[in-house]
N, C-alpha and C positions, 0 to 999 in steps of 0.2 A: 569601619577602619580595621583596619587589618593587622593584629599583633604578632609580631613573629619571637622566637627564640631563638638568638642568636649566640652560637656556638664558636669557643677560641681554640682553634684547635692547638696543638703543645707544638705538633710541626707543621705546618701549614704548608700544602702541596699546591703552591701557586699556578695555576691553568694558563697565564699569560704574563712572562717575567716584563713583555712591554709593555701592558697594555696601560693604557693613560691613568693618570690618580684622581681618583674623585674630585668632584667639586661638588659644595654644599655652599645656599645661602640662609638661613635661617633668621624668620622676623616673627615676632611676638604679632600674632594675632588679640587672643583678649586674655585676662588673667583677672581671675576672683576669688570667691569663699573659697578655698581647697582645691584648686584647681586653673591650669592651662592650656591655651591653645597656640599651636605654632606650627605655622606654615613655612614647608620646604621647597627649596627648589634644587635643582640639582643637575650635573653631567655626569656619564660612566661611571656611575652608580646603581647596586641593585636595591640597597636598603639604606636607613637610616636610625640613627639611635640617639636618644636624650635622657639624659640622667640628671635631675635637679637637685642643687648643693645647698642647705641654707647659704647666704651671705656670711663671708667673712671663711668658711670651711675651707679647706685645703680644695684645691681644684683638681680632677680628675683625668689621668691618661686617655689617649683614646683607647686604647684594650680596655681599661675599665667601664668607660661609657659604654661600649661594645657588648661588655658581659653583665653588667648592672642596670643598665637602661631599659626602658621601653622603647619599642622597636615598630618600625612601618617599611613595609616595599614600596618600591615604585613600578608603576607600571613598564614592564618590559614592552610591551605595543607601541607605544610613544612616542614619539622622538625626543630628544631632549632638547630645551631643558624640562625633567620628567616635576611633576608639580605630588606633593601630597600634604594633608593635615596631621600631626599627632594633638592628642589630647592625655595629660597625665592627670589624674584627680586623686585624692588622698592626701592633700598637701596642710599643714599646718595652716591656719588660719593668721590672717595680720604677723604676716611672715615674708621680707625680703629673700628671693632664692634669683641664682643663676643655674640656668638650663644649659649645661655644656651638650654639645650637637656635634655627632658627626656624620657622615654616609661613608658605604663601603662598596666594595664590589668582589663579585664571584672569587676574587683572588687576595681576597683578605685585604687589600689595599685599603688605609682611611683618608679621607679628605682632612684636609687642615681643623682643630677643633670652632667650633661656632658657639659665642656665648650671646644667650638669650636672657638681660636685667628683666624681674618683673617681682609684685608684689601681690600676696592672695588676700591683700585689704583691697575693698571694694575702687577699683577709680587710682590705685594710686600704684605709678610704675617706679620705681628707685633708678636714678639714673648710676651709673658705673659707680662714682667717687662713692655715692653712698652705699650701695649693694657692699664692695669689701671692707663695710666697715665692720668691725667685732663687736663695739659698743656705741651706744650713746656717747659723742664726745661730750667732754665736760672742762671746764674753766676755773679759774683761781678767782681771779678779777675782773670784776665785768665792769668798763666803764660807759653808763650813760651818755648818749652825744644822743641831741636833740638837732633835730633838722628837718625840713621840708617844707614849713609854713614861710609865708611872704614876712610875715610878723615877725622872724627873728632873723631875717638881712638885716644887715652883713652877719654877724655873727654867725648866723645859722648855718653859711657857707661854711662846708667841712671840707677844705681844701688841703693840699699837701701841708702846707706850711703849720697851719692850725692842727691836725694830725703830728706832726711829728713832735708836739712836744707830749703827746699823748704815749706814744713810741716807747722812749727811752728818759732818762733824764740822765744828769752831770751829778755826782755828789759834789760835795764840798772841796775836794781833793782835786775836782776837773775827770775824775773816772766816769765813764758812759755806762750807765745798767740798762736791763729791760728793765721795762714798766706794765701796765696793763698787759693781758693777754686775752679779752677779750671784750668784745664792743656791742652794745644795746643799742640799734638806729631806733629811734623812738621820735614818734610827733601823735599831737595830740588832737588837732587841729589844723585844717589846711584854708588859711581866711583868702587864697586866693580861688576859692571854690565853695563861691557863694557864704565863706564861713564855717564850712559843715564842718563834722566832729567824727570823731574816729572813736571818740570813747564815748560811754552813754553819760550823760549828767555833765555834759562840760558847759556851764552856765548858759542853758538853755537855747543851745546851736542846735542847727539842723540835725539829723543825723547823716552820717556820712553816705554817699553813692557811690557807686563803683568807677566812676572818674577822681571820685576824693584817691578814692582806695588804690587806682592806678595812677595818681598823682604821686603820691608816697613812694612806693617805688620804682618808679622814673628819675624822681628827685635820686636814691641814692645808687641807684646805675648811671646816673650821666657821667660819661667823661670828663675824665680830668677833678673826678670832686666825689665826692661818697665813696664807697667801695673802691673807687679807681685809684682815689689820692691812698687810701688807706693800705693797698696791697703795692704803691711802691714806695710807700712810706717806709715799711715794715722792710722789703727789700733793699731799700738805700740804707738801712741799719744794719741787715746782715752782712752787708759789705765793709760795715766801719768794724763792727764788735763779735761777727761771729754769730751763727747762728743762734737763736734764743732756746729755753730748756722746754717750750713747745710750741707748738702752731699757735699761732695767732689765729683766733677765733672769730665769727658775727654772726650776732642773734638778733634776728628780726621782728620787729611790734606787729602784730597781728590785731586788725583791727575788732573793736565788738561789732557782731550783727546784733544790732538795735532792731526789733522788733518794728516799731513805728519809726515815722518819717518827725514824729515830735514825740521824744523818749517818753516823757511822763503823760500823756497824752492816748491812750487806748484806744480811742473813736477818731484820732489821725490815720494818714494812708499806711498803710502796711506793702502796698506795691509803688515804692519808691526807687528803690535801690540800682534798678537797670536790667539788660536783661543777659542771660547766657544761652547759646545756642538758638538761637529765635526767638525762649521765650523768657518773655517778662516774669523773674525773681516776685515770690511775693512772702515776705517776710513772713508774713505769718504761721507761715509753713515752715517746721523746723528742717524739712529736707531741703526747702531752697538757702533757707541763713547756712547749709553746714555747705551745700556745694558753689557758695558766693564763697565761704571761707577757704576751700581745700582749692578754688580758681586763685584766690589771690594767694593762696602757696604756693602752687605750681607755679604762677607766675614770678616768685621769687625765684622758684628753685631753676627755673629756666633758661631764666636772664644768667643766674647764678654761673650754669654750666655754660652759655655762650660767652660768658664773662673769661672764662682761664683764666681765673687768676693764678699766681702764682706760688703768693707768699700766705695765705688766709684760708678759712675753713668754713663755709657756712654749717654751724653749730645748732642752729635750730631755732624756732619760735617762741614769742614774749606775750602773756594776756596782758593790753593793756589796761584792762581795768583794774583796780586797785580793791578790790571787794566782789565777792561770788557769792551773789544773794540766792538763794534759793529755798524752796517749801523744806527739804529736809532737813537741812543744816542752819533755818533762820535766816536773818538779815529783812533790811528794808526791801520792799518792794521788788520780788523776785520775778514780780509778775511785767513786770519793765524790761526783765532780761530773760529769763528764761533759759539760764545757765543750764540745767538738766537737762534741758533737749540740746545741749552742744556738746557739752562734758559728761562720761570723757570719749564720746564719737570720735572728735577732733583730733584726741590724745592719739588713739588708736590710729588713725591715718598718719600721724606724722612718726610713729614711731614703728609703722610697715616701711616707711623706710628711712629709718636712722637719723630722723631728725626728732630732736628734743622739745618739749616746754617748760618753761620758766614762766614766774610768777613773781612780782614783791608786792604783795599787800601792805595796806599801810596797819598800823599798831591794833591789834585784836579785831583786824578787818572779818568782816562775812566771809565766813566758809576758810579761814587762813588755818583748822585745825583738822579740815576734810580734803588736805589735797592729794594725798593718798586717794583717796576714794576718788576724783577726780582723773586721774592719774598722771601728775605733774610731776615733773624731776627734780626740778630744781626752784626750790623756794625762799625767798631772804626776804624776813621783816624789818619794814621799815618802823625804828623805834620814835620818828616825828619828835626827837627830844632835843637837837639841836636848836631849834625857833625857841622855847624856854616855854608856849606856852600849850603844854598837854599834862593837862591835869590828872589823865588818868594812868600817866606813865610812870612805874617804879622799877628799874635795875633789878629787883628781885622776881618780879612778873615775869619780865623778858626775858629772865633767867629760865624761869620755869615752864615759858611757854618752850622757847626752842629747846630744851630738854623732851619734854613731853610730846613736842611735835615732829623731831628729829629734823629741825629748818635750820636755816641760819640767819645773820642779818646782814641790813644795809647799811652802809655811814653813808651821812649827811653833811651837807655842808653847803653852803652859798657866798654870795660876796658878801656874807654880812659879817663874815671873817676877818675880812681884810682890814687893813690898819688905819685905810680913810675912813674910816663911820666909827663914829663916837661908842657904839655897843661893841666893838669889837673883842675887845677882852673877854667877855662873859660868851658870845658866839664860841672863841678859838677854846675856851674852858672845855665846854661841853665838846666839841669836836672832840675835844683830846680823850675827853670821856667814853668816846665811841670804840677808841683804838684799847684804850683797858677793858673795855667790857667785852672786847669782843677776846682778850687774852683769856678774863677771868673767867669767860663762861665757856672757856675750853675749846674756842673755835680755831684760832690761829694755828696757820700750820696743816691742821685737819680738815675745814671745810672753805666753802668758793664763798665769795664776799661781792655786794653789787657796791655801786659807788652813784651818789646823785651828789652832784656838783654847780646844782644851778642851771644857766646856759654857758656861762664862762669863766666862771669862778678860779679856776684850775689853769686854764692860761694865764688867768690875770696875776694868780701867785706866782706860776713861772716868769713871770715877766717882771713883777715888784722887786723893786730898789729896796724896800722896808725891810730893816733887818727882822722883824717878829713875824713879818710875813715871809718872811724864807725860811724861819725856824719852822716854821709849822709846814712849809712846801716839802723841806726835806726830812722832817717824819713823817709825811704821808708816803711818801717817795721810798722811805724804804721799809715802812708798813707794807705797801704794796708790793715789791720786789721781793723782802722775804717770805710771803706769805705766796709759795710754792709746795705741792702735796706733791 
């Protein structure tokens, strides 16, 4: 390949004031460790230039790409259109960059510039939305919606209607607020496929295959329901109350690669799962469980970008497992999952291009004070204190865990709230307890909060006639609302 140095001169003595303007088309050939390939094609053009910007960096003139770039001729013998490769290496490692491209000719003319999205983590291309982002987005209120499994029709339909009370709410006054600003699709379980499981240890199910796995999201790309209800949800509110004080968000469950086809089970199949590219996935191999995982991200991210939505941000990825057992950090049974060969591989691909991980473990779960080392963003404990029965849970613990861990937590809560069931008292007590602990331990205000509400808990308050269950709908309501960074 052929490097040339390409000279701007201060007065440029044009050789042909007609002659036609460049054309350049520029496509990403392949993109790895520290380096890119990208094939040119071109008209009335002598050379070519590309100059790679991290994501999010100001983007570059074509006189700069010109003087700053690496450089390639094309063959003058040719006819057009004239074809060549460049190759730039040097580049940051697990690093989203755009390749601004131009071609020129003997009369200093530039073609239109040409942006080339790619990422130097292995496999993984950042499509546009994410390439200009600056950071990891992040969220205040992340609310849990459960959906996908046959087991939770109707309910599990996340439909407009059911979405928008999620949206916004009314105070007392009849005044419309935001509410959540971000949403958890989560399923655990998909029992119209064969039953199998998406998480390891879910009362002894299959483990999930890769039609579970493209089960789930299917479910929430169909039309008119998941994502779709959700981003004109969000947009029939901007229409009533005004744009919200940020995007509305969604964080997608990422399923566990379960090692065997029967989790607890070592001498089960380990080539269960389905196959990629021709060939059959075999679990036991940590490079296939990590390119089963980084296929069903892409496959989000995908639908994601054919999706346009309008009003919503895809935010990033959820582990669902609720505990990361592993040989260094302890827990049960590490040999089951084998979190060290995923973590943090995983992390590292989704954060080549701008997508996050989250994590809520449940109370002093496995590995919940290694997610740093890991390298997870965003983590909230679940203090499992609203049920009344965790013996090992004390307010001064949780104090000190998320202190020393720099996490946050989860509030809890279920129908066992509400005013029809006889415990309700002592449930809504403890609820309330969540909303002070999360004052006193200095988080309101400052850090992002998850929310677990059951499967329906949270419409059924919205919907209750019960005066003590509106009291507590409308302190959640604007616990949430003001709990804006």
């Amino acid at each position: 390949m052929l490097a040339l140095l390409f000279a701007v001169a201060c007065n440029p003595q044009k050789e042909d004031q007609n002659a036609p303007q460049p054309v350049l088309q520029a496509n990403l050939e392949s993109a790895g460790a520290g380096g890119v390939t990208i094939n040119f094609s071109s008209f009335y053009s002598t050379g070519a230039a590309a100059l790679c910007v991290k994501a999010g960096e100001e983007a570059p003139s074509a006189t700069t790409i010109a003087s700053s770039g690496v450089h390639v001729s094309f063959d003058q013998s040719v006819k057009d259109p004239r074809k060549t490769t460049i190759s730039i290496d040097n580049l940051d490692e697990s690093t989203a960059y755009i390749a601004y491209c131009v071609s020129y000719n003997s009369s200093n003319q530039f073609s239109n510039i040409q942006k080339v999205v790619f990422s130097t983590a292995e496999g993984a291309v950042p499509f546009e939305w994410e390439a200009t982002r600056t950071a990891l987005l992040s969220y205040d209120n992340l609310d849990l919606v459960y959906g996908g499994s046959e087991h939770r029709y109707p309910n599990g339909m996340w439909d407009l209607e059911r979405f928008k009370r999620h949206i916004t709410y009314k105070d007392a006054s009849g005044v419309e607020h935001w509410l959540f600003d971000a949403f958890l699709a989560i399923e655990f379980v998909m029992t119209q496929y064969d039953g199998s499981s998406l998480i390891t240890n879910a009362n002894g199910r299959k483990s999930g295959t890769k039609e579970t796995w493209q089960g789930v999201i299917d479910y929430w790309f169909k039309p008119g329901q998941g994502f779709d209800a959700l981003d004109t949800a969000v947009g029939e509110a901007k229409l009533r109350i005004g744009a919200p004080p940020k995007t509305r968000k969604v964080v997608m469950c990422l399923p566990d690669a379960i090692p065997n086809a029967e989790y607890n089970s070592l001498t089960s199949a380990t080539i269960y799962w389905g196959m990629l590219d021709g060939e059959r996935m075999d679990f036991a191999k940590a490079e296939n469980r990590l390119r089963a995982l980084k296929w069903y991200i892409d496959q989000v991210r995908e639908k994601w970008d054919k999706a346009h939505y309008q009003n919503i941000e895809l935010a990033g990825f959820y582990i669902i497992n609720e505990a990361i057992a592993t040989e260094k950090y302890g827990g049960w049974g590490p040999e089951y999952t084998r979190w060290d060969e995923i973590l943090p591989a995983i992390s590292k691909y989704l954060h080549s291009v701008h997508e996050s991980l989250s994590w809520i473990p449940y109370y002093e779960a496995y590995g919940w004070s290694a997610w740093k080392a890991f390298e997870i963003d965003y983590v909230q404990m679940q203090p499992n204190y609203f049920w009344g029965n965790n013996a090992r849970f004390s307010k001064s613990n949780m104090k000190d865990h998320i202190s020393s861990a720099g996490i946050s937590m989860e509030l809890e809560m279920d129908s066992d709230l509400l005013a029809r069931n006889s415990d309700a008292l002592s449930h809504r007590k403890r609820f309330r307890e969540y909303m002070e602990m999360a004052r006193d331990f200095g988080l309101y205000g400052k850090r992002e909060f998850s929310y677990y509400m059951g499967e329906d808990a949270f419409n059924s308050l919205a919907k209750s006639n019960d005066e003590d269950d509106k009291a507590v709908y409308y302190e959640l309501c604007e616990f949430v609302s003001r709990n804006i960074r």
